[in-house]
C-alpha positions as CSV (number, residue, x, y, z in Angstrom):
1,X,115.4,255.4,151.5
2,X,111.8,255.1,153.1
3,X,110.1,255.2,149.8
4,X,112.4,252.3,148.4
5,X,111.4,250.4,151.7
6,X,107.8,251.0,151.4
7,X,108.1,250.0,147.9
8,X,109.3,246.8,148.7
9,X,106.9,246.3,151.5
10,X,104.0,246.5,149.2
11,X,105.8,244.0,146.6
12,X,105.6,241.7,149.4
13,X,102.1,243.0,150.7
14,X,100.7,241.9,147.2
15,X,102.7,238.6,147.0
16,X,101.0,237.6,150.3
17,X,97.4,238.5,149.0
18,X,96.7,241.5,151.4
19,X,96.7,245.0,150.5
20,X,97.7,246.9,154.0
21,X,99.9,245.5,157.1
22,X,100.2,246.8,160.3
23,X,104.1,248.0,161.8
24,X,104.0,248.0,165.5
25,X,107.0,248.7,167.6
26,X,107.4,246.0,169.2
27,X,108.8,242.5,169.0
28,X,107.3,239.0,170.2
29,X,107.3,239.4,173.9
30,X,105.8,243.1,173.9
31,X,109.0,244.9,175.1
32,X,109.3,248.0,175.4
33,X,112.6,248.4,174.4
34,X,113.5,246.0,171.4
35,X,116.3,244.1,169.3
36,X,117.9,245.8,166.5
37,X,116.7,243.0,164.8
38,X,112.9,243.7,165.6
39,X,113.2,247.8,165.1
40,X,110.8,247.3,162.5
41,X,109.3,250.7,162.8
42,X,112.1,252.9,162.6
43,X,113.4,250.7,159.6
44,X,110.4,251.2,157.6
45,X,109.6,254.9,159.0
46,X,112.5,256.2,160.5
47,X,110.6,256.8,164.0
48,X,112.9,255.8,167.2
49,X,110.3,256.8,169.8
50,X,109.1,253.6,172.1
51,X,105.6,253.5,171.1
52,X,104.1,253.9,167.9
53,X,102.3,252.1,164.7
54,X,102.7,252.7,161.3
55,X,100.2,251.1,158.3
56,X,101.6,250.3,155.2
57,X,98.6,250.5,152.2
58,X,99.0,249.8,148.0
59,X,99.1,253.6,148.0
60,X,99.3,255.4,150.9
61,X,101.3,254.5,154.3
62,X,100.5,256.5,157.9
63,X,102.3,256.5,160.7
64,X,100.4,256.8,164.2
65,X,102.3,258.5,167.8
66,X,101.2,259.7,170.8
67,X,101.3,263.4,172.5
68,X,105.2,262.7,173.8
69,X,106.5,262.0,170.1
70,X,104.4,264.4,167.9
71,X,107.1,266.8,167.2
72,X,109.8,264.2,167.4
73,X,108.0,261.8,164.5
74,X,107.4,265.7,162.4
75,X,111.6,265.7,162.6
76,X,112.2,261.9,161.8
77,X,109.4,261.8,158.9
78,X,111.0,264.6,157.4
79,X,109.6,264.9,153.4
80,X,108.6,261.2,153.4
81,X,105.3,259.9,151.7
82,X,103.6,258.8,155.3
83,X,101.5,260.6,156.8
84,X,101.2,261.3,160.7
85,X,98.3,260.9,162.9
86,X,97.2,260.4,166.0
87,X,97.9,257.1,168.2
88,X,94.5,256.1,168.7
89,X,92.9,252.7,167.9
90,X,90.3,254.2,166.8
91,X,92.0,256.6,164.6
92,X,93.5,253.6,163.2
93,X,90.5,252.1,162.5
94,X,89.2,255.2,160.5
95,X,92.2,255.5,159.0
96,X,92.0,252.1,157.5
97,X,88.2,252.3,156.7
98,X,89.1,255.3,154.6
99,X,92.1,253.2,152.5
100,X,90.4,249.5,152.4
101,X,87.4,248.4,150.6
102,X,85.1,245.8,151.3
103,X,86.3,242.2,150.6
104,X,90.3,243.5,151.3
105,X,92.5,241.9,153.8
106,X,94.5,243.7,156.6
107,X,97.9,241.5,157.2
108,X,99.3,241.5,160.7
109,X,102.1,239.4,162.0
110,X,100.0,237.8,165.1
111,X,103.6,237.4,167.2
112,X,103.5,241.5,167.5
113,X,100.5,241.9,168.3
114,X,97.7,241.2,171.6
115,X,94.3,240.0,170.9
116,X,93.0,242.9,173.1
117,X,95.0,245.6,171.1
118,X,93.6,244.2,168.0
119,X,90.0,243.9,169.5
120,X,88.8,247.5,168.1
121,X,90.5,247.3,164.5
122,X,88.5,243.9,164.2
123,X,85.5,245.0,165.1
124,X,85.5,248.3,163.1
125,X,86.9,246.5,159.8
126,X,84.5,243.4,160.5
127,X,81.5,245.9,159.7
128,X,83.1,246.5,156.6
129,X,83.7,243.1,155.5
130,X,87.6,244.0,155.7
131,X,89.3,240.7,157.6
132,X,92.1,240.8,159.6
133,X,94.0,237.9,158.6
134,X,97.3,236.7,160.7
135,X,100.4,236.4,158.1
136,X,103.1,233.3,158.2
137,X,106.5,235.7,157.2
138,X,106.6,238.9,158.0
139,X,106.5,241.4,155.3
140,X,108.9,244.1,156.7
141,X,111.1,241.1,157.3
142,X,111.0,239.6,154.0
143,X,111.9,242.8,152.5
144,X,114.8,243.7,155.2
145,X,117.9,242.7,153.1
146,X,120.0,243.3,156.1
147,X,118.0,242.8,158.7
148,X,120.1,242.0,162.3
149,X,120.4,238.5,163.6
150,X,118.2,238.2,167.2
151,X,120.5,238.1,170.0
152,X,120.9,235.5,172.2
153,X,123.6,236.4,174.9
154,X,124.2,234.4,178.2
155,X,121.5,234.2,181.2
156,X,123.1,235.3,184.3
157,X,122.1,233.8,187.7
158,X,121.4,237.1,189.6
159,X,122.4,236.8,193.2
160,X,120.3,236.7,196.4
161,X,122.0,239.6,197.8
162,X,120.4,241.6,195.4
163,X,117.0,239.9,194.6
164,X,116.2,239.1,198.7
165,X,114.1,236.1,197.8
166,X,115.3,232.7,196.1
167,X,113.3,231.8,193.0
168,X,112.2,228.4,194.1
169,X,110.6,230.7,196.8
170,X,109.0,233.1,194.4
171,X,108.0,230.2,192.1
172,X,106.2,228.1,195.2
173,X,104.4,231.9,196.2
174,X,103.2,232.0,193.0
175,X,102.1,229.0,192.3
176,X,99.7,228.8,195.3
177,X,98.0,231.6,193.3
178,X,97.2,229.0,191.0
179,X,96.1,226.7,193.0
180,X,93.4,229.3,193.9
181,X,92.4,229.2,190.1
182,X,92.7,226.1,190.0
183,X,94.5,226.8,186.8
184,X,97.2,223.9,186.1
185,X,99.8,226.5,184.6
186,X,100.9,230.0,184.1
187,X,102.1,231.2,180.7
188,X,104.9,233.8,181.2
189,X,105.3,235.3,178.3
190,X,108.1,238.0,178.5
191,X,111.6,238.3,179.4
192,X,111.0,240.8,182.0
193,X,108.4,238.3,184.2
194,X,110.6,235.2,183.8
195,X,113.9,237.3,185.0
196,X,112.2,237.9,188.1
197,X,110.6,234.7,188.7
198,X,113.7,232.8,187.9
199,X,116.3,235.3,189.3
200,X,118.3,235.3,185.9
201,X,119.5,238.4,184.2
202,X,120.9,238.8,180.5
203,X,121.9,241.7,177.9
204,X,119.6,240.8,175.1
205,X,117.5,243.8,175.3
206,X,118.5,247.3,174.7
207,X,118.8,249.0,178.3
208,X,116.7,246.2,179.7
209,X,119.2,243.9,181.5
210,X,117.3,240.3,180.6
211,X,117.6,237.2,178.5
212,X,115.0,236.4,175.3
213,X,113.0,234.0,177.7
214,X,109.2,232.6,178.0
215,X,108.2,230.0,180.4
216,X,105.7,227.6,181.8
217,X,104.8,228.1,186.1
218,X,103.1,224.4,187.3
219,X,100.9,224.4,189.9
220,X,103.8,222.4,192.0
221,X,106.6,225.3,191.6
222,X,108.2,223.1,189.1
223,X,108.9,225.2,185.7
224,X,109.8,224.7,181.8
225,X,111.5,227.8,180.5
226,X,112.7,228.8,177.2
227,X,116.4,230.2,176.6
228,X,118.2,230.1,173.2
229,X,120.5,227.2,173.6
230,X,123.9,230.1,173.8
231,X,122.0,231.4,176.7
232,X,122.7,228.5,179.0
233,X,125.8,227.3,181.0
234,X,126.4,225.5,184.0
235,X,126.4,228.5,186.0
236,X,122.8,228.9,185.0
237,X,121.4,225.3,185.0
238,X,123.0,225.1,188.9
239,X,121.2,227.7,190.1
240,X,117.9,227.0,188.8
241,X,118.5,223.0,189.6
242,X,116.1,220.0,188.6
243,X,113.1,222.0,189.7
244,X,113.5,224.1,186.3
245,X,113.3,222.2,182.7
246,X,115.1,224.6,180.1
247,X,114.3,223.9,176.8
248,X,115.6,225.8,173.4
249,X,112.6,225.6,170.9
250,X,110.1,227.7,172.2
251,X,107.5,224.4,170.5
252,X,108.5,222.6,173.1
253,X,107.0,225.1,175.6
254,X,103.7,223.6,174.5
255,X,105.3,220.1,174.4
256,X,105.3,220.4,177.7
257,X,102.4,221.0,178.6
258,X,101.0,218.3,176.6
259,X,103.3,216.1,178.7
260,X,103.0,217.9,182.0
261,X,98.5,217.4,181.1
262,X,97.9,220.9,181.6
263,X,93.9,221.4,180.6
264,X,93.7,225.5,181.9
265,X,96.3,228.0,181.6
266,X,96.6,231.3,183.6
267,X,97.3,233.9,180.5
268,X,97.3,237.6,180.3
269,X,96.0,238.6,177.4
270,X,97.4,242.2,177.8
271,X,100.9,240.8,177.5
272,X,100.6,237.7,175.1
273,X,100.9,237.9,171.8
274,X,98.3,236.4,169.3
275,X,100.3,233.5,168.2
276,X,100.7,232.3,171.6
277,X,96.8,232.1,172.0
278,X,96.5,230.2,169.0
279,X,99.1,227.6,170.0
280,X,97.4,227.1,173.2
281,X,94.1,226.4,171.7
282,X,95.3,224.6,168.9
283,X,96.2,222.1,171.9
284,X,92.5,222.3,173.3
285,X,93.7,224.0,176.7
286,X,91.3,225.8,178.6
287,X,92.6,229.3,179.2
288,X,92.3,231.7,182.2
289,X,92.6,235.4,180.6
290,X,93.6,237.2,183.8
291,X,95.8,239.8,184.6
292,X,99.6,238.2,185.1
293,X,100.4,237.6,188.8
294,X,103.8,237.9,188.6
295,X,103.3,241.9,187.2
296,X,101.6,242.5,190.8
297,X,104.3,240.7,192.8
298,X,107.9,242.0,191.0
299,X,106.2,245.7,191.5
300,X,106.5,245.3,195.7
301,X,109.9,245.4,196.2
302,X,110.8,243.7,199.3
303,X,113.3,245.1,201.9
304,X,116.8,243.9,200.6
305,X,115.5,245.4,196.8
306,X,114.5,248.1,198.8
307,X,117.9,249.0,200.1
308,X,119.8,248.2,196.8
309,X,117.6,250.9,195.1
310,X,119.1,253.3,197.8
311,X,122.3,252.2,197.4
312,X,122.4,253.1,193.6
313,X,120.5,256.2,193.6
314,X,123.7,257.2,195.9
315,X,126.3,256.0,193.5
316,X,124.2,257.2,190.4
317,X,123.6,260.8,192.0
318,X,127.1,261.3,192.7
319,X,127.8,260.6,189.5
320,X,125.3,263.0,188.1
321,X,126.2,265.6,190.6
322,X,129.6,265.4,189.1
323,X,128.1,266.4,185.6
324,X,126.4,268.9,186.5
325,X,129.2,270.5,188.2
326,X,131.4,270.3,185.0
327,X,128.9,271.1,182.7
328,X,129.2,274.8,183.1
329,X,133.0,274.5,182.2
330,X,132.7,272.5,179.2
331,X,129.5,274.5,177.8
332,X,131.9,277.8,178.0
333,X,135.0,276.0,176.7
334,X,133.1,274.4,173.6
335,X,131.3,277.5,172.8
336,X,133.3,279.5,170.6
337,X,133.2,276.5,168.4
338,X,130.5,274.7,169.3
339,X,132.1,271.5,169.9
340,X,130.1,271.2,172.7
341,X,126.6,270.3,172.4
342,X,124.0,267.9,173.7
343,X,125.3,264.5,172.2
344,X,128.6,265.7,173.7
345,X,126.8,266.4,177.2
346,X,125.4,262.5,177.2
347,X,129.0,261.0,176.6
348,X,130.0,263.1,179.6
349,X,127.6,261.9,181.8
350,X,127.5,258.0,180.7
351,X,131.6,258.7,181.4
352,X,130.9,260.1,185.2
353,X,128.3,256.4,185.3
354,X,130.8,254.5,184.3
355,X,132.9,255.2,186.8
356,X,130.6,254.2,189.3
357,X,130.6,250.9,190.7
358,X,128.3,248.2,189.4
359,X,127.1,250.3,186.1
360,X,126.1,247.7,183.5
361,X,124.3,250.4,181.5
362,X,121.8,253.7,180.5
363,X,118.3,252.3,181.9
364,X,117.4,254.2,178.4
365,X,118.7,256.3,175.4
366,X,119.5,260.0,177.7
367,X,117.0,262.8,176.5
368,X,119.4,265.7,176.4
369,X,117.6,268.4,175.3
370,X,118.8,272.5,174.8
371,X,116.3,275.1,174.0
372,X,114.0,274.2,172.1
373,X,114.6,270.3,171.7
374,X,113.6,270.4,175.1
375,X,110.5,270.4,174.0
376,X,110.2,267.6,172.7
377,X,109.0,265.2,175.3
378,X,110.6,262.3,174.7
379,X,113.8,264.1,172.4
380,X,116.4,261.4,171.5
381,X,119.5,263.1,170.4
382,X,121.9,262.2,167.3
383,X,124.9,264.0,165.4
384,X,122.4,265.5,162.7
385,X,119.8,267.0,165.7
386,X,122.8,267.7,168.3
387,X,122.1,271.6,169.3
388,X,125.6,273.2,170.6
389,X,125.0,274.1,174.1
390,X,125.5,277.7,175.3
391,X,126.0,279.4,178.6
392,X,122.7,280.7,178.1
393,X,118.8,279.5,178.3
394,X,117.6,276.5,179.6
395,X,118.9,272.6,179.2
396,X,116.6,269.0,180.2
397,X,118.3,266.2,180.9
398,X,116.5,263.0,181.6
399,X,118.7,260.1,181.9
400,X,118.8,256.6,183.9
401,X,121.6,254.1,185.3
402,X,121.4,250.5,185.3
403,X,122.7,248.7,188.5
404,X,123.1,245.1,189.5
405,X,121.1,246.7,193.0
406,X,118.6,249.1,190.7
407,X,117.3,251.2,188.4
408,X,117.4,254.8,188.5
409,X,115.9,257.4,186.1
410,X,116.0,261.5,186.5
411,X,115.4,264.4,185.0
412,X,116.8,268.1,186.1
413,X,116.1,271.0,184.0
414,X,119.4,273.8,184.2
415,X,119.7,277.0,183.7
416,X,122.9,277.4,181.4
417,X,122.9,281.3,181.8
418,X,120.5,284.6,181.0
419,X,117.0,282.5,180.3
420,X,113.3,283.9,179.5
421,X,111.6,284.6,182.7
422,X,108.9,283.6,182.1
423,X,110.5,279.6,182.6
424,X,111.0,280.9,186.3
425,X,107.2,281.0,186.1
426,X,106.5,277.9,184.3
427,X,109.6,276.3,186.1
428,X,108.3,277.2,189.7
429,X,104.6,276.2,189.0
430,X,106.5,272.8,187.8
431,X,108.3,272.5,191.0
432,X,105.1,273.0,193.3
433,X,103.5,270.1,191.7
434,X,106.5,268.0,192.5
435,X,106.4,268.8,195.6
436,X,102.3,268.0,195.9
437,X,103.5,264.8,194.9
438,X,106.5,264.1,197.2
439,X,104.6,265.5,200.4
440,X,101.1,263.2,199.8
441,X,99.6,261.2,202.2
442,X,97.1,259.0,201.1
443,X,95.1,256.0,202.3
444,X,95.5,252.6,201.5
445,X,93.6,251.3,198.4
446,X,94.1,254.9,196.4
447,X,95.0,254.7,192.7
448,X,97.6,256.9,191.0
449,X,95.1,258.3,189.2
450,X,93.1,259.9,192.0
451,X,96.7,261.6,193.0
452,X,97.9,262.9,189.6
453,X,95.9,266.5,190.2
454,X,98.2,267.2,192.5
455,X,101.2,267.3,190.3
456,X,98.9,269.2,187.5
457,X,97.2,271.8,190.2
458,X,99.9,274.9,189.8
459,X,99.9,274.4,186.0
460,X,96.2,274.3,185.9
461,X,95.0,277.5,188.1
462,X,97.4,279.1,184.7
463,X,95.4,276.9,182.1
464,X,98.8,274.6,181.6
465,X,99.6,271.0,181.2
466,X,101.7,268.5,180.0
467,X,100.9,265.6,177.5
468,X,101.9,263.1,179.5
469,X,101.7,261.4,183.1
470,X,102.8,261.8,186.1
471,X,104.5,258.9,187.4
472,X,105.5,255.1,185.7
473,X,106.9,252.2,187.9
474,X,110.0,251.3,187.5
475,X,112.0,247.8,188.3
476,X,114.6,246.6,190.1
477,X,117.4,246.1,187.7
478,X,114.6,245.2,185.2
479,X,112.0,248.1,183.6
480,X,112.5,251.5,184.1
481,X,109.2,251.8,182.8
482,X,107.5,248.9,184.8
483,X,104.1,248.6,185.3
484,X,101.3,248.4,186.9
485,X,101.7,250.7,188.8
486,X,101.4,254.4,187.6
487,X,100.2,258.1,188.2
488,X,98.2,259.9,185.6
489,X,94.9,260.7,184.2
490,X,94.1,257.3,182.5
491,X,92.3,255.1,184.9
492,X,94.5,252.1,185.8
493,X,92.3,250.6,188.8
494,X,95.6,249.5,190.5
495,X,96.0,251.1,194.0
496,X,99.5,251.9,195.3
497,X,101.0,249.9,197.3
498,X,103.8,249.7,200.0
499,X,107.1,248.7,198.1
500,X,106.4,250.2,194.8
501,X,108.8,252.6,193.2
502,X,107.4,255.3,190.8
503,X,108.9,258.5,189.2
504,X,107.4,261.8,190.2
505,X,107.8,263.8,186.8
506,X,105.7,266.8,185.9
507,X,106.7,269.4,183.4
508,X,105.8,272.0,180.8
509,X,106.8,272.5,177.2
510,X,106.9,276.0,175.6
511,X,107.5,274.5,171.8
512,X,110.0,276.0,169.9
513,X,111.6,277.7,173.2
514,X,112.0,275.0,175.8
515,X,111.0,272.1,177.9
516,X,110.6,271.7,182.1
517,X,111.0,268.4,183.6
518,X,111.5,268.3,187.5
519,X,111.9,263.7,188.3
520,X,113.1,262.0,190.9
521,X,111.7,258.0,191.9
522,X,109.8,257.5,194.9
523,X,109.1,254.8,196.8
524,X,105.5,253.7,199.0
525,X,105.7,253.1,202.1
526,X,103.6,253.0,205.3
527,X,102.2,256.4,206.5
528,X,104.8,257.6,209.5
529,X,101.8,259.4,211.2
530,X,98.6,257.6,210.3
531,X,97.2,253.9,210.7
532,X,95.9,252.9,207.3
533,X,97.3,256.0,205.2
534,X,100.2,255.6,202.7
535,X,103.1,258.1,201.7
536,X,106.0,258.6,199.7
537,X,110.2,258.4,200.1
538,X,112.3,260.0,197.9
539,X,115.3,258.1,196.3
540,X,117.1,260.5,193.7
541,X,119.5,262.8,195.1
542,X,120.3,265.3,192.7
543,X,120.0,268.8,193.6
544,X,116.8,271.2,192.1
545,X,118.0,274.1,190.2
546,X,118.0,276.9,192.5
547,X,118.3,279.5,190.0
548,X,114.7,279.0,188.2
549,X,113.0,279.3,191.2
550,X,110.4,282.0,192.1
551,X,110.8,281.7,196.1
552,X,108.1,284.2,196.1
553,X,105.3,281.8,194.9
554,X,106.5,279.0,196.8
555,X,104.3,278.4,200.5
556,X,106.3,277.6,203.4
557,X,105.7,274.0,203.6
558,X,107.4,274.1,200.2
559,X,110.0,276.1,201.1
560,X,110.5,273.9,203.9
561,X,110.3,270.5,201.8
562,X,112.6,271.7,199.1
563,X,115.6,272.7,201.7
564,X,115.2,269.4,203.8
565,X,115.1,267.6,200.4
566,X,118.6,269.5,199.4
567,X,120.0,269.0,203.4
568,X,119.3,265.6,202.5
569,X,121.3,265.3,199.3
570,X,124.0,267.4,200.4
571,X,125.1,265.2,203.5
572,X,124.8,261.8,201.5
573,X,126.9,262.6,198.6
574,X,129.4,264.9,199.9
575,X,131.7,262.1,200.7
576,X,131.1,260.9,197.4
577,X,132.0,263.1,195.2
578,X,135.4,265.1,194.3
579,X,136.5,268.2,195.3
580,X,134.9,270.5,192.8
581,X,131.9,268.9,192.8
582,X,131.8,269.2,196.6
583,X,132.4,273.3,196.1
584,X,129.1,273.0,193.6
585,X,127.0,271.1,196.0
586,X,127.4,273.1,198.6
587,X,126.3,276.0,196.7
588,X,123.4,274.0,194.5
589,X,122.0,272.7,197.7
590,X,121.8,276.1,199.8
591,X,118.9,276.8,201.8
592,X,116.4,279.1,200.3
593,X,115.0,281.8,202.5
């Protein structure tokens, strides 16, 4: 199938004058999570991880992941004619140097793409002579026959109750950032920034609970903000009143600003796409490249946010307790014919959500992974790759809720039965650097990068690691991968800060045998003990699995942390669950000596 598909790419890649294009995946706004209609990748390649870039050339075609998808894009490329590399923008470039001669044009479709992410490839092909040159139609699209209409589903007034701050009040706090700037606008360009500004919520996005939406912040509070016309109803335009101008041709976003005489807008280049740029300066308005307010703010989750996110970790770790305590059964019943495997084990536990109150969705695709597709970092599960699960070695489970009161997203690692030992090791060393994370205390203005070393310590002093960070932010019924917050090596330059929810998520990966994954979220919040210092509260409950822990290696403060952690979890979902998962939790959560 891919070859046909790349085939017809290149038909259209010569028609258009250019002879390579870039795939990103991504779509307009720079979601994480896409529409079927803007899975460009996995139609050309048949990748499904969430970040990735393939390059389509007259003869040869390349696809580029990171550290979390190498073996998963090995699996999905199969035999294909693409070849895997490295995602690296730099490794892009020399990929491309090595394919494109001087005078040759690299296409790109400039609404997928950010002039920073774009910054290196032009440089590097400039001194070439290889231009970059923005296409009209999209090549992938032109050749994708049966390519998925873009959604455009209602927009949902989301209440106060759960938000804890009107928009009109979120849109007059932000706008006196502007008036600092003095910048006469801000461009928000996603769906994720204008939900939270405009308190509106929508199921346009895979796992993502928002409307398609971009919008215009004036220096008054007043706004312009783009819905497809189906996405609007009077349920909507009363809650956003007068104050809010909603308009369903995303020209006449810059319409308005011509008639609102906007002359400099706040933009963020990180998060805006090329064509935006280009619009803006077609219409000789100064811009402001800065990083987005509104990123900063929607990170700081304010009490009543605060509180929902406690609320659903309840309901969402009940309802994963209740998996786990079945699991056992229904691995031993399915095994004589394996009718039990781990696509099997993510219908039960989206079954055990949906019974929850509130559920609206998975905050992303469940990474169920047995043996050795445990491994595989970011493993996403189908009938063909669906391992039967045994009551034996070791099972990863990394799944999320969505809630109308928050986001959740865990992982536990099980032992099924009889495992290699050597997991109690890796699993232990896991465990302590959990632990390092859960018990810092930190003073204001520190980074998650000057913290992630704590999570890696145990693993290190073995010479082990794991490919990927620490820690992501994650929203309140938005993101579960919110930013900009996060832990891990990368610098970020962005200090935690009180209100900000994070995962805590180190592991190991022993390829081919299995992967280790200890998560919970955690929230910041003002040092109990210290003026000036910051620490950490846990929300998951969801008990740690006893049975692949070395007690010997652990310290005492460890010890200590790991049975107040399960006293914890035991007394708030107790009432909360039924009777056979009561009997399991009261074992799972027993004090270790």
């Amino acid at each position: 199938m891919s070859r046909e598909r790349l085939q017809a790419v290149r038909e259209e890649l010569a028609r258009q004058g250019v002879q390579a294009f870039l795939v990103p995946r991504g779509d307009e706004y720079q979601n994480e999570y896409v529409p079927a209609a803007d899975e460009r990748l996995a139609w050309l390649t048949g990748f499904t991880g969430s970040a990735g870039m393939a390059v389509v050339g007259a003869e040869h075609a390349a696809l580029f992941v990171d550290g979390r998808y190498t073996l998963q894009a090995q699996q999905q490329l199969g035999d294909q004619p693409i070849d895997q590399e490295n995602l690296d923008n730099s490794v892009i470039a020399d990929w491309l140097c090595s394919q494109l001669k001087e005078g040759q044009s690299l296409g790109y479709d400039p609404r997928l793409h950010t002039e920073p992410g774009l910054a290196l490839l032009k440089k590097r092909l400039g001194e070439r002579d290889i231009t970059l040159r923005p296409l009209e139609q999209n090549p992938i699209d032109a050749a994708w026959n049966d390519r998925p209409a873009t959604p455009c589903g209602p927009a949902r007034p989301h209440p106060h109750t759960f938000t804890g701050e009107h928009s009109k009040e979120k849109r007059q706090r932000i706008a006196e950032f502007l008036a600092d700037k003095r910048a006469d606008a801000l461009w928000l360009p996603n769906p994720e920034v204008c939900a939270w500004l405009f308190n509106i919520r929508g199921d346009d996005v895979p796992h993502l609970p928002v409307a398609l939406a971009s919008a215009l912040l004036y220096r008054d509070g007043t706004a312009t903000l783009y819905l497809a016309e189906e996405a609007v109803g009077g349920a909507l335009i009363e809650h956003l009143n007068s104050d809010v101008d909603i308009v369903s041709d995303k020209n006449d976003l810059f319409a308005a600003a011509k008639r609102h005489h906007v002359s400099k807008v706040w933009v963020d280049p990180l998060i805006t796409n090329c064509w935006t740029l280009q619009q803006l300066r077609a219409l000789d308005i100064e811009l402001l490249p800065e990083r987005d307010p509104i990123t900063q703010a929607k990170a700081c989750k304010n009490p009543v946010e605060l509180a929902g996110s406690r609320a659903a970790h309840e309901r969402d770790g009940a309802a994963l307790c209740e998996f786990l305590a079945e699991l056992p059964d229904a691995v031993a019943a399915g095994a004589p014919d394996n009718s039990f495997g781990e696509l099997e084990a993510v219908q039960l536990l989206r079954a055990k959500r949906e019974q929850r109150e509130g559920f609206r969705d998975d905050s992303f695709d469940s990474i169920s992974g047995y043996g050795p597709n445990g491994a595989i970092v970011h493993y996403r599960v189908d009938r063909e790759s669906s391992l039967a699960l045994k009551p034996e070695g070791i099972y990863l489970i990394d799944s999320g809720g969505q809630y109308p009161d928050g986001t959740t997203d865990v992982t536990r690692t099980v032992a099924l039965g009889e495992f290699p030992q050597l997991a109690k090791e890796h699993f232990t060393r896991v465990l302590k650097g959990h632990i390092g994370i859960a018990t810092l205390r930190f003073p204001k203005g520190t980074c998650g990068e000057q913290i992630d070393a704590f999570a890696r310590k145990s693993l290190w002093d073995a010479g082990l690691d794991y490919a990927h960070g620490t820690g992501h932010g994650v929203g309140s019924f938005l993101s579960v991968h919110e930013g900009p917050q996060r832990i891990g090596k990368a610098s970020t330059g962005v200090a935690l800060q009180r209100g900000m929810i994070l995962s805590n998520e180190p592991g190991f990966y022993l390829t081919g045998q299995y992967g280790i994954r200890i998560e919970n979220l955690i929230f910041v919040k003002e040092s109990e003990h210290y003026h000036d210092f910051l620490e950490f509260e846990e929300l998951t409950l969801v008990p740690i699995e006893r049975k692949l822990i070395d007690t010997d290696f652990l310290t005492q403060q460890e010890k200590d942390w790991l049975n107040n952690y399960h006293q914890r979890v035991r007394e708030t979902l107790l009432p909360l669950v039924n009777k056979k998962t009561q009997t399991w939790l009261e074992a799972a959560t027993r004090p270790i000596e």
